[in-house]
mmCIF file of the C-alpha atoms, coordinates in Angstrom:
data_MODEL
# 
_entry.id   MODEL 
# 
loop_
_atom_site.group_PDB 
_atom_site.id 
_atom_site.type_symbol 
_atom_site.label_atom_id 
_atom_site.label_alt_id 
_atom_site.label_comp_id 
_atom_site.label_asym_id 
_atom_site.label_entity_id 
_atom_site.label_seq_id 
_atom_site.pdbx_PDB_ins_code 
_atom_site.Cartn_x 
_atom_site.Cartn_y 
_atom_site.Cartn_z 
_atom_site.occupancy 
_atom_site.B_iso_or_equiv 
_atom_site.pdbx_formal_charge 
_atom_site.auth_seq_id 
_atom_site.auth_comp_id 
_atom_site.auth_asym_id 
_atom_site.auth_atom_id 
_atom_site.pdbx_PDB_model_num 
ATOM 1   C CA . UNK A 1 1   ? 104.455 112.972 19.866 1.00 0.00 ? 1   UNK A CA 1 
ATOM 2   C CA . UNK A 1 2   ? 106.068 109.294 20.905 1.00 0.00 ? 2   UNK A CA 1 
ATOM 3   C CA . UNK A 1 3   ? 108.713 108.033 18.732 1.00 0.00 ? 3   UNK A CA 1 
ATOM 4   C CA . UNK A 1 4   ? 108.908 105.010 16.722 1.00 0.00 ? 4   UNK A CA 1 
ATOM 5   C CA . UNK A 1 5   ? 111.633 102.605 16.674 1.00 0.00 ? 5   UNK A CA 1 
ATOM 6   C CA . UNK A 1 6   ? 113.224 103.102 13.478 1.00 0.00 ? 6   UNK A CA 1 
ATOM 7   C CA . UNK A 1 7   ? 113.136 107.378 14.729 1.00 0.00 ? 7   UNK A CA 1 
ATOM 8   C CA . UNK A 1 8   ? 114.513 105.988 17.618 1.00 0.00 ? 8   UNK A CA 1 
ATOM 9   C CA . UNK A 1 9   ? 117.343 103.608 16.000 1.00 0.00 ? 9   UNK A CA 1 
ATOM 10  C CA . UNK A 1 10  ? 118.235 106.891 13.218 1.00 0.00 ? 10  UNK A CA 1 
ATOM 11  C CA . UNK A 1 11  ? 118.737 109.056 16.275 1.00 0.00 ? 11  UNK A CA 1 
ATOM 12  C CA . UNK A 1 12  ? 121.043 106.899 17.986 1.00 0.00 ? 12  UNK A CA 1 
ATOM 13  C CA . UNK A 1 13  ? 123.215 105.924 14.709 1.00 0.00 ? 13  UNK A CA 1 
ATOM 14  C CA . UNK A 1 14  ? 123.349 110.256 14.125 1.00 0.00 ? 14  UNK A CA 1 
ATOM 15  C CA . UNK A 1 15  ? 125.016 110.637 17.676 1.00 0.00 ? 15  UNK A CA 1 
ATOM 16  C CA . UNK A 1 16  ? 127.221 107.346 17.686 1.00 0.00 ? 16  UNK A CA 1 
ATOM 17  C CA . UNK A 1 17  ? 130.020 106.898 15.826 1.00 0.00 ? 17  UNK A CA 1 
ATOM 18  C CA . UNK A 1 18  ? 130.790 103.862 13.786 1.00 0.00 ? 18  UNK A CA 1 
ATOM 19  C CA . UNK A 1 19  ? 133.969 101.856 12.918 1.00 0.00 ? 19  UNK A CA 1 
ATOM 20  C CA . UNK A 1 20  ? 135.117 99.918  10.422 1.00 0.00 ? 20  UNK A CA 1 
ATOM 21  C CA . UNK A 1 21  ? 135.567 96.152  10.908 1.00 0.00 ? 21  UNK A CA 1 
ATOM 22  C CA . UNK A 1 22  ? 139.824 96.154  10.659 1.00 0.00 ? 22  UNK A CA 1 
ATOM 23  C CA . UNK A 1 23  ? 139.640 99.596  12.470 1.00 0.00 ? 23  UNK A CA 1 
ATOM 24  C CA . UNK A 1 24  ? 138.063 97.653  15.516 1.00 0.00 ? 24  UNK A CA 1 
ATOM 25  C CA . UNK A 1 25  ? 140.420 94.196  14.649 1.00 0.00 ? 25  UNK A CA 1 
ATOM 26  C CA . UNK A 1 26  ? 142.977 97.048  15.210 1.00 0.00 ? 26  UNK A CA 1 
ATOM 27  C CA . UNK A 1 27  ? 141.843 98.070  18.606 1.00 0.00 ? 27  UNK A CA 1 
ATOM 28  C CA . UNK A 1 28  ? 140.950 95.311  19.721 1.00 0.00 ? 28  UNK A CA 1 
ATOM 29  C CA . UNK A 1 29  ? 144.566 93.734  19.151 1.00 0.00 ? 29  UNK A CA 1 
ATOM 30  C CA . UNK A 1 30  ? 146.033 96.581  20.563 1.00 0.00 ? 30  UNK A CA 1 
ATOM 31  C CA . UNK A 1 31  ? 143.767 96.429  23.954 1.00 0.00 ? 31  UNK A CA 1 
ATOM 32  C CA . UNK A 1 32  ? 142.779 99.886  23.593 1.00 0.00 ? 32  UNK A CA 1 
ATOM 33  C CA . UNK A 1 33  ? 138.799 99.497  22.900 1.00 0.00 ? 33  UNK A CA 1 
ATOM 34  C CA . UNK A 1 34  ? 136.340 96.460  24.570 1.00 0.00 ? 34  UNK A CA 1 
ATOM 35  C CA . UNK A 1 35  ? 133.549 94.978  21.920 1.00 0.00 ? 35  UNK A CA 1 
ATOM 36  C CA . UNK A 1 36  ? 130.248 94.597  23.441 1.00 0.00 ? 36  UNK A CA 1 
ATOM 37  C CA . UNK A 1 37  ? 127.837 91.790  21.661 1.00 0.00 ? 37  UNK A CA 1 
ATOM 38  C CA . UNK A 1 38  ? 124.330 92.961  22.219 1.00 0.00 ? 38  UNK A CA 1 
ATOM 39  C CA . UNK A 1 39  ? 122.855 89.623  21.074 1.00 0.00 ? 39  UNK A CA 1 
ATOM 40  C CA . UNK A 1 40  ? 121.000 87.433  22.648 1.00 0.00 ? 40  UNK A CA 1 
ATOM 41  C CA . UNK A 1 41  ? 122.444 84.286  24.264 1.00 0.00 ? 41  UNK A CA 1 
ATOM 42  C CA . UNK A 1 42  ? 121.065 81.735  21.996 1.00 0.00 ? 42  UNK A CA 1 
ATOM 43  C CA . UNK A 1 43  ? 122.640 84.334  19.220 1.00 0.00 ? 43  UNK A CA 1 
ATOM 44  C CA . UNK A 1 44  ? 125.938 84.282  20.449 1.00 0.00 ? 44  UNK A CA 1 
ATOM 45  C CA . UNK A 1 45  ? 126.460 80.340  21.150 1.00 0.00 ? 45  UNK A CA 1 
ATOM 46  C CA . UNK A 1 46  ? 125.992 80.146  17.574 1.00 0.00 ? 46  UNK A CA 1 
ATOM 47  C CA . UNK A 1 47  ? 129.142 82.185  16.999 1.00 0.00 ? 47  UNK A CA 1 
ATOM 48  C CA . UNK A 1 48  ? 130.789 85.419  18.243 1.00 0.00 ? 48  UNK A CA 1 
ATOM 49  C CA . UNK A 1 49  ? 133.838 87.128  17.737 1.00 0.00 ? 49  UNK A CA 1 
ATOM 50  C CA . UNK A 1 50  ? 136.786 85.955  19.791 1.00 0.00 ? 50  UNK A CA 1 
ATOM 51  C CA . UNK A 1 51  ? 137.198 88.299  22.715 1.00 0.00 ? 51  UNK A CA 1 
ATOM 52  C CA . UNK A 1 52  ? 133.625 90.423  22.511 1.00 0.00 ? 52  UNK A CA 1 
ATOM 53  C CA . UNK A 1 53  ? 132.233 90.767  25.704 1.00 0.00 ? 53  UNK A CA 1 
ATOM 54  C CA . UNK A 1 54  ? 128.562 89.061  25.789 1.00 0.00 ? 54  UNK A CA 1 
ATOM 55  C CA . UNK A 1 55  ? 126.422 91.855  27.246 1.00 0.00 ? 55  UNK A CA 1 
ATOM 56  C CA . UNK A 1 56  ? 122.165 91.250  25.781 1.00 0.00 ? 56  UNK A CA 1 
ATOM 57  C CA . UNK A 1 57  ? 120.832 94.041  25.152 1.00 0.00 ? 57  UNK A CA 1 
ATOM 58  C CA . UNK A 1 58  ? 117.962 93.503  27.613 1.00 0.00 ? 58  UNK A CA 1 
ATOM 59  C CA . UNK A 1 59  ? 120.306 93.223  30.289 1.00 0.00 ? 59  UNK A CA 1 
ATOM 60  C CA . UNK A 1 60  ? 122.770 96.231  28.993 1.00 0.00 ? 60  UNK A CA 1 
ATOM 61  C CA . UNK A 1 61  ? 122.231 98.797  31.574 1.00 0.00 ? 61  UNK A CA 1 
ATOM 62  C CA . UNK A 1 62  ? 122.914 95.646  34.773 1.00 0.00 ? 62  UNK A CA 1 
ATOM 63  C CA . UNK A 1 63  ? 126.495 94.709  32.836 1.00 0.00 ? 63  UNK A CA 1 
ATOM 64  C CA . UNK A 1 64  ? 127.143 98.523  32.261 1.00 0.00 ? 64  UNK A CA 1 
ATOM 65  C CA . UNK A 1 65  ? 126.337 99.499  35.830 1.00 0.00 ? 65  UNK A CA 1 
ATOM 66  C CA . UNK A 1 66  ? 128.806 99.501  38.594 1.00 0.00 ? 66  UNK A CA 1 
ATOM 67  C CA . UNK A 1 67  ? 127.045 99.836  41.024 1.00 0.00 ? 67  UNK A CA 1 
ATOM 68  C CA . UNK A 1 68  ? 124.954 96.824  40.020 1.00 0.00 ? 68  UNK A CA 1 
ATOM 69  C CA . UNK A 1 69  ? 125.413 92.818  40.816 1.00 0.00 ? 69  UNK A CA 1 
ATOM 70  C CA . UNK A 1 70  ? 125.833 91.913  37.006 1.00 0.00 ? 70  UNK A CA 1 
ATOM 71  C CA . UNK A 1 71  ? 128.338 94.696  36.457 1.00 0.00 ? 71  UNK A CA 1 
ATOM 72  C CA . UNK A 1 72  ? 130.868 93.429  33.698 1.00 0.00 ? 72  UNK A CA 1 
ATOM 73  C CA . UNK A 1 73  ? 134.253 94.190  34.686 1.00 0.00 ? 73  UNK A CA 1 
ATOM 74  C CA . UNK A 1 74  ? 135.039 94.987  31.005 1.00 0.00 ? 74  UNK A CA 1 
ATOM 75  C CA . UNK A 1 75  ? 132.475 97.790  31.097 1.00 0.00 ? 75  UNK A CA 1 
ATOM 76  C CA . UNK A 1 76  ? 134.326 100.520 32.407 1.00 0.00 ? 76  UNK A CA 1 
ATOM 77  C CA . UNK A 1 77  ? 133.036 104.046 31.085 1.00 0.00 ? 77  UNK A CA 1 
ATOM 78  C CA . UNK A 1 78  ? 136.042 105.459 30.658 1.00 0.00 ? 78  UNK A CA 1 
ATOM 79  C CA . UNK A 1 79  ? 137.567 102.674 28.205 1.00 0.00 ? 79  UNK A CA 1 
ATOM 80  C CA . UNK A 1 80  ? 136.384 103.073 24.197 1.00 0.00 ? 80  UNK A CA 1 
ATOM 81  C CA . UNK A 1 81  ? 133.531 100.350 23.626 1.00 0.00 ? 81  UNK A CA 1 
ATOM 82  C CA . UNK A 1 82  ? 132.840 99.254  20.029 1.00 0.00 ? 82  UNK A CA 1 
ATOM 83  C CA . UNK A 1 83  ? 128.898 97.310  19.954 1.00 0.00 ? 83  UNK A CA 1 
ATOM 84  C CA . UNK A 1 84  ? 128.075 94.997  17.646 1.00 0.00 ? 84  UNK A CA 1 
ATOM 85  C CA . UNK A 1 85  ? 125.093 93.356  16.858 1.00 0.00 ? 85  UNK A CA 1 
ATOM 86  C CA . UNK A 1 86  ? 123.242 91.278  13.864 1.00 0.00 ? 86  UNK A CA 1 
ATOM 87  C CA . UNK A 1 87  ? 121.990 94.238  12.239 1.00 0.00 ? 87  UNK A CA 1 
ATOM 88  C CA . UNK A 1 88  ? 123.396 97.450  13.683 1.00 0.00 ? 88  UNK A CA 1 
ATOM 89  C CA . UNK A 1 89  ? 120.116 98.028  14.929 1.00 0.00 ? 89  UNK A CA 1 
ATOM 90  C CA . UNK A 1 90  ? 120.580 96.827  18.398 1.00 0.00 ? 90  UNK A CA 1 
ATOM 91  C CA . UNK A 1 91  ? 123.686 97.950  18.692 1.00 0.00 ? 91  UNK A CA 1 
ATOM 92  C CA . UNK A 1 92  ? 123.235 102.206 17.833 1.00 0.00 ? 92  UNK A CA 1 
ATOM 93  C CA . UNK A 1 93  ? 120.049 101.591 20.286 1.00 0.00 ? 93  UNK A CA 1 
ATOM 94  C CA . UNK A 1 94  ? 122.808 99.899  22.845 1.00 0.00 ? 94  UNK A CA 1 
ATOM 95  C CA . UNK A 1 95  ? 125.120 102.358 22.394 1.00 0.00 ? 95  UNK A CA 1 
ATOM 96  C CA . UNK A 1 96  ? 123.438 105.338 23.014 1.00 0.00 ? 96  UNK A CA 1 
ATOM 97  C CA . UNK A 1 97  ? 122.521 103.655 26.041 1.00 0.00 ? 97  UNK A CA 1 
ATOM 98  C CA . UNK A 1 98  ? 125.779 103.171 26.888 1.00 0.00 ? 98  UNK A CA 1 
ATOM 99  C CA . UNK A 1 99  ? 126.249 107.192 26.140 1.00 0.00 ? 99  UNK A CA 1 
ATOM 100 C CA . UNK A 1 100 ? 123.571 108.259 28.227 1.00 0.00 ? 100 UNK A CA 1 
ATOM 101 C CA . UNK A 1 101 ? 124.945 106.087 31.002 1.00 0.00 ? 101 UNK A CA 1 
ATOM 102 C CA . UNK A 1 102 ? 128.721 108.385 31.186 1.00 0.00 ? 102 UNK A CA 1 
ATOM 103 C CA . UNK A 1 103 ? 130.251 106.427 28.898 1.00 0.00 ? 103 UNK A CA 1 
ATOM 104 C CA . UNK A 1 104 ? 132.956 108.755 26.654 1.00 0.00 ? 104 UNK A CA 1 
ATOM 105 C CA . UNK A 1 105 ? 133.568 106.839 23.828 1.00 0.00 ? 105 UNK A CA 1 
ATOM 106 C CA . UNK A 1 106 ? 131.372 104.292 22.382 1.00 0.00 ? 106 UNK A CA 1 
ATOM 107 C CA . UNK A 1 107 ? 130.979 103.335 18.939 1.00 0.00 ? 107 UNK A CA 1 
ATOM 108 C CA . UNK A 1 108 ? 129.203 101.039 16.347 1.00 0.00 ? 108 UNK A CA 1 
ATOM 109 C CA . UNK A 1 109 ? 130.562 98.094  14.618 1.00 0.00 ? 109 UNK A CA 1 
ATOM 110 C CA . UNK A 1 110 ? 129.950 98.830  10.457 1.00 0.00 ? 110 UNK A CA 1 
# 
């Protein structure tokens, strides 16, 4: 039976973790976790947080790639990644991408 995408967008939010928003101001202060904006250009030129790493979620898997021409240097698999998007819903969706792809620890932005 094929899955919907709200089955799809539950799944991924019960295998990725979330953090809270000063949890992540925390890390990302500290240098120890990259944030990942899954939004669409147009999305983020009308505001992002300072230091997220733009990365559109229809173009995730060519930033989170090495191998690939588009890889992101901030995308490294073994460094903790914290997604955000609008809703959250892009984001669990993008991060259990990201977990499928070898990355260890990935999270959601609450």
């Amino acid at each position: 039976m094929s899955k919907g995408v709200m089955q799809m967008i539950t799944e991924a939010r019960s295998r990725v973790g979330s953090v809270s928003p000063a949890e992540a101001a925390d890390r990302l202060t500290a240098g120890t976790a990259v944030l990942v904006d899954v939004r669409q250009s147009t999305e983020w030129d009308h505001g992002h947080i300072d230091g997220s790493v733009p990365a559109p979620r229809g173009l995730l898997e060519f930033f989170a790639d090495p191998a690939s021409p588009k890889h992101a240097e901030a995308l490294d698999a073994t460094r903790p990644v914290i997604v955000v998007c609008h809703s959250g819903a892009r984001a669990a969706l993008a991060a259990a991408t990201l977990q499928d792809m070898g990355f260890e620890d990935v999270s959601i932005l609450e």
